[in-house]
N, C-alpha and C positions, 0 to 999 in steps of 0.2 A: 628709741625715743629721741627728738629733737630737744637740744637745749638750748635757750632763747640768751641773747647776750647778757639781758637783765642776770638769766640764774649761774651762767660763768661769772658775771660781776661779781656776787655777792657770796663767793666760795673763796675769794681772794681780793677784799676791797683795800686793805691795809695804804697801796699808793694813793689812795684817795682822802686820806686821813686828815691831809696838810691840806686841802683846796678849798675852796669855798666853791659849792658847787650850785648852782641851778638846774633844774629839770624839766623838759617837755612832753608833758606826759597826759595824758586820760585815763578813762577805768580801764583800757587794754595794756597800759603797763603793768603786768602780775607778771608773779613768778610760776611754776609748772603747778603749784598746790594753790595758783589764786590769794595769792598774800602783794599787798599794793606795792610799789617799789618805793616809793617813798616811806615807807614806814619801815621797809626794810633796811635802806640807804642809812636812815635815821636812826633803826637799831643796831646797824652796823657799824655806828659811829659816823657818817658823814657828814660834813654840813653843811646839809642843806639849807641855802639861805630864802629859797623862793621857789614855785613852781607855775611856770607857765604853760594855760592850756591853749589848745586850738579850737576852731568851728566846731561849736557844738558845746565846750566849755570841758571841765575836768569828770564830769561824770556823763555826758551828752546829754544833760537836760533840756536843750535848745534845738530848733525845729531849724534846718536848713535857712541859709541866708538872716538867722535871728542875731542881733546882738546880743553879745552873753557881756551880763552885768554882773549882778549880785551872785556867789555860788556860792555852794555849801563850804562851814567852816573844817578844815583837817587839821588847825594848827599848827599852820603853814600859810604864809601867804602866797597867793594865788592871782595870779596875773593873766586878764586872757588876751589872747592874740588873733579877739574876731569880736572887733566892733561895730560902729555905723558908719564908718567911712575905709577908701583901702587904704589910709595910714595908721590906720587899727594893727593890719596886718605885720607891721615891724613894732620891734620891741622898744618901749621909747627909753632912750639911752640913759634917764636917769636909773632904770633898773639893771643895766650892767655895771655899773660903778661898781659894786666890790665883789664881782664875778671873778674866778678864773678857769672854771672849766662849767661847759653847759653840757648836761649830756641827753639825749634825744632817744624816749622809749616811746614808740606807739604803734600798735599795730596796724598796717597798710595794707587795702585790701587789690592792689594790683591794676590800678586803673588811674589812668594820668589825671580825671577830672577829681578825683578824692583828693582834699586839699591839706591833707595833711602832710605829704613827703613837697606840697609846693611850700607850706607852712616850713620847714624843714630850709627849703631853698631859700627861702627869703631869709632866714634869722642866719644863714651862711653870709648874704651880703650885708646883713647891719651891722655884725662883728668884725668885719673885713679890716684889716690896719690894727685891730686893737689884738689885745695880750689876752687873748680869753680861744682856751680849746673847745672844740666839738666833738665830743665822744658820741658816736650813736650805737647805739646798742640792738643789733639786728634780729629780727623775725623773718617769717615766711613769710613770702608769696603768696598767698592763698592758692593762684591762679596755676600753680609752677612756674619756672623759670625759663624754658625751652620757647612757647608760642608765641607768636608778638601778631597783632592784627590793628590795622587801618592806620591813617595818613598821618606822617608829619604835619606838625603844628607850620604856619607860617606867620613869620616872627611880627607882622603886623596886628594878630590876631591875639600877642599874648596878654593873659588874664591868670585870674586866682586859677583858671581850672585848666591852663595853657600856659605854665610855669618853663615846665621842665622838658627837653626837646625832646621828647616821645612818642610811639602812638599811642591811643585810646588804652591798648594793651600792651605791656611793656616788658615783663617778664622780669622785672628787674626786684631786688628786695628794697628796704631802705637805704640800706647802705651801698647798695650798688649804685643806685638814685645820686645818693649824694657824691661818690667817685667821678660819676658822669658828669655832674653840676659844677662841680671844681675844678673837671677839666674845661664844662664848655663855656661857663662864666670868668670862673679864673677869679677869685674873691680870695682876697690876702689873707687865710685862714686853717689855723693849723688843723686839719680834720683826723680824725681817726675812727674806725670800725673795732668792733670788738663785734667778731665773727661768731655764728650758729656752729654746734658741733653736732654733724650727723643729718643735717636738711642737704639733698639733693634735689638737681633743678625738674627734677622728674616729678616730684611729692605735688598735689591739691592738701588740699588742707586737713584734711578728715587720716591723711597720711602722716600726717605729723603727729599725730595722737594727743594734742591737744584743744581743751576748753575754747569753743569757739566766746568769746565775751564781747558782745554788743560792739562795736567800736561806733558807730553813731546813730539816731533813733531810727531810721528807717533801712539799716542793713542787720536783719535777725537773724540770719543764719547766714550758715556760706554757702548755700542755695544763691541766694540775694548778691552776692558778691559775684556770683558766676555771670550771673548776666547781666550785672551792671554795666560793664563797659558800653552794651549795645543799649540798651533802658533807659539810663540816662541820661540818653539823648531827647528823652520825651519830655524832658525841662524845659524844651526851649519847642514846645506844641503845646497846643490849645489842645490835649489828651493830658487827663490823670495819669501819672505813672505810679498810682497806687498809697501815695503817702494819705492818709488819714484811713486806710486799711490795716488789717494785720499781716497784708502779707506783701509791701511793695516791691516796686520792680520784676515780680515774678507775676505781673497780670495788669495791664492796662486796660483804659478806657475812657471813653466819652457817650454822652447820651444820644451822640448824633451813628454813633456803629450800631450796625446789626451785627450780632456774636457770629449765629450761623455762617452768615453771607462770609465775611471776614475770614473766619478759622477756616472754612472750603477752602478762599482764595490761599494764602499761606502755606497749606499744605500740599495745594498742584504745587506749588514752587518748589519742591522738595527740599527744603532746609535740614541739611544732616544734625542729629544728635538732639532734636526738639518736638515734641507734640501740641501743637496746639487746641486748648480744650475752649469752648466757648461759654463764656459765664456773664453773668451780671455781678456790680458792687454800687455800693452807696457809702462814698468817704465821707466822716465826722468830721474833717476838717479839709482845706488845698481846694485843688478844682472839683469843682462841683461838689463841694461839700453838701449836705442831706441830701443829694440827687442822687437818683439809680440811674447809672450808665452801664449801656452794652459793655462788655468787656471782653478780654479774651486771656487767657492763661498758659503760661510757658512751665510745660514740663521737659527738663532736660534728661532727655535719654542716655544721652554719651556726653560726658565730660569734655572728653579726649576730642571729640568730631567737631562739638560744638562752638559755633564762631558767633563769639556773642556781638561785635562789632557789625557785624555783615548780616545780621537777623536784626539786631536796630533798625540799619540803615533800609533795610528787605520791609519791614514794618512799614516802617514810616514811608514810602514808598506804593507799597500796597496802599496805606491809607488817601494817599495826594489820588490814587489810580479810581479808586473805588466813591470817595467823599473830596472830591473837588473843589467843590463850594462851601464846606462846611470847615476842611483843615487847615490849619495858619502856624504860620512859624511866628510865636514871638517876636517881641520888638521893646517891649519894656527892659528898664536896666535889671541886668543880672552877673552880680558878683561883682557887685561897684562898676560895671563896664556898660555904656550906655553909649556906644560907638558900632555894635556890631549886633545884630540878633543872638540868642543865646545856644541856638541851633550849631551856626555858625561857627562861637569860640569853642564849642564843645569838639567840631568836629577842625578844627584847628583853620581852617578858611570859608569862604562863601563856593565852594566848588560842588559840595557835592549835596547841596540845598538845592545849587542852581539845576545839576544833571536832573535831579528829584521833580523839580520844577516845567524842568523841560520835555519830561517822561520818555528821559534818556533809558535803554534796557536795562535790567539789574546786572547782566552779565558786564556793561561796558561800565556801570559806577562801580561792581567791585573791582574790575582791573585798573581802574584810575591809580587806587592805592598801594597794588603788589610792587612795583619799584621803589617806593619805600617804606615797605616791607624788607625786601632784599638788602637793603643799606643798610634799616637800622640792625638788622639779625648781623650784620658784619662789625655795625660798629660796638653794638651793648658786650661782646665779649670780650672786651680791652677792659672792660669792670667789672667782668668777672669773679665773683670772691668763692664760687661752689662750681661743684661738677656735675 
């Protein structure tokens, strides 16, 4: 059994007794048995003076890109850190006055564009100079920690979901994240990890033996998690990626696909570790809300084989090849950033829109990105915190 930094915390919280503490937390901060950490922190004696949530709010009652206002009371004040502009995003500095240590629980689902470990990186630089610690309290990878898939960000490119120098997939936990962040920002700030006992970089998630819990409305399981890295790129196309569904990311669509035609094409490609099954859906809400659109549904075969970055990009691809005239990359603002399509900042530049564009082979856009691949697998092991 993995134990999460939260339940080493609170078997020996007693230094924490004198602090006045703050908390970054959602409903993925529980203990092994699903008891909240604030209530535990709180039974434990700490004092907790405030809690600040991320995108999506303290229980993810908010739908992607939503500002979270009013949230539920816990008897605790509750500060969120995703509003209608990105100076939402940093904590406004009257709420650190009588801070001295903040400390960071939330469960991260392995994917550079999930903004909660950039959430993480930016409250690193608002505290920078000031006398206030960062404790973060580490969880799994969902993803493991071994595989890392597709391109470095370029730095003109960055955004809420192009924080942290990554790829798509990164292999890193929180706390390795933020090791990385300190080295490559350099933000005047005392950090500290309070490590997992027993998670190896080998474990998905279902290995860890713990309660998968929601971490935001449209990741239900860790099915969902697996192939977000590559899915998520369909935020920045004129295609559902399934939100006003109950099963997003794990099945896209637009009314302009034919399923058949689509699921054929996809499967000559021979993409290892996935079956494509061809479906219809009609999302309640997002694109094409009350429309039935073609769709197509990714069953993941092999865990281990599957490259969920490179079956995005293989998609989306196939679709430009197939529907021409019908597929479009976004251009509206996305994630406060309204300089760059959202295609784009997902994929950390305009490169491999363009290859897509140009109906460059799949074999020549995925090797675009294996040389940094090979770099980052060198450099992520300097943050190494597991084996």
């Amino acid at each position: 059994m993995v134990l999460n930094g939260l339940d080493i915390l609170i078997q020996d919280p007693d230094s924490l007794k004198k602090r006045n503490v703050a908390l970054i937390a959602n409903q993925t901060s529980v203990t092994l048995d699903l008891k909240y950490s604030w209530l535990e922190l709180q039974r434990k004696g700490i004092n907790l003076k405030k809690i600040f949530s991320p995108e999506h709010g303290l229980f993810s009652t908010e739908q992607d890109q939503i500002a979270v206002a009013g949230q539920p009371g816990i008897g605790c004040d509750v500060v969120s850190l995703y509003g209608d502009s990105a100076e939402s995003l940093l904590p406004d500095q009257r709420f650190l006055q009588d801070i001295d240590l903040v400390i960071f629980d939330i469960q991260d689902i392995g994917s550079r564009y999930y903004t909660y470990s950039n959430t993480l990186a930016l409250f690193m630089e608002a505290v920078s100079g000031r006398d206030i610690e960062i404790l973060v309290l580490d969880r799994p990878n969902p993803l493991g920690g071994h595989t890392v898939e597709g391109p470095l960000s370029d730095p003109a490119y960055s955004s809420f979901v192009g924080i942290l120098p990554v790829p798509p997939r990164h292999g890193l936990t929180a706390g390795e994240l933020a090791r990385l962040y300190l080295d490559h920002k350099k933000p005047d700030v005392n950090l500290r990890i309070l490590s997992m006992n027993g998670w190896e970089r080998w474990m998905h998630f279902p290995d860890t033996e713990h309660h998968w819990v929601v971490p935001s409305p449209n990741m239900p399981t860790w099915q969902t998690a697996l192939v977000y890295p590559g899915m998520c790129l369909f935020e920045g196309l004129n295609v559902s990626e399934g939100r006003g569904t109950t099963t997003p990311f794990l099945h896209f669509g637009a009314p302009f696909i034919e399923p058949g035609a689509l699921s054929a094409y996809l499967t000559s490609i021979g993409i290892e570790g996935v079956l494509f099954r061809p479906a219809y859906f009609k999302p309640s809400f997002h694109k094409y809300a009350g429309e039935i659109s073609g769709a197509i549904f990714l069953h993941v075969t092999d865990p281990v084989t599957f490259a969920p970055f490179m079956t995005g990009i293989a998609i989306t691809a196939a679709l430009h090849e197939l529907y021409p005239d019908q597929l479009e990359f976004l251009r509206e603002v996305y994630e406060f950033n309204d300089r760059f399509p959202a295609f784009d900042l997902l994929c950390g530049s305009s490169t491999l829109r363009t290859m897509i564009e140009n109906n460059n082979p799949l074999a020549e856009i995925r090797a675009s990105w294996a040389d940094d691949e090979q770099e980052f697998l060198s450099v992520k092991q300097n943050y190494h915190l597991y084996h």
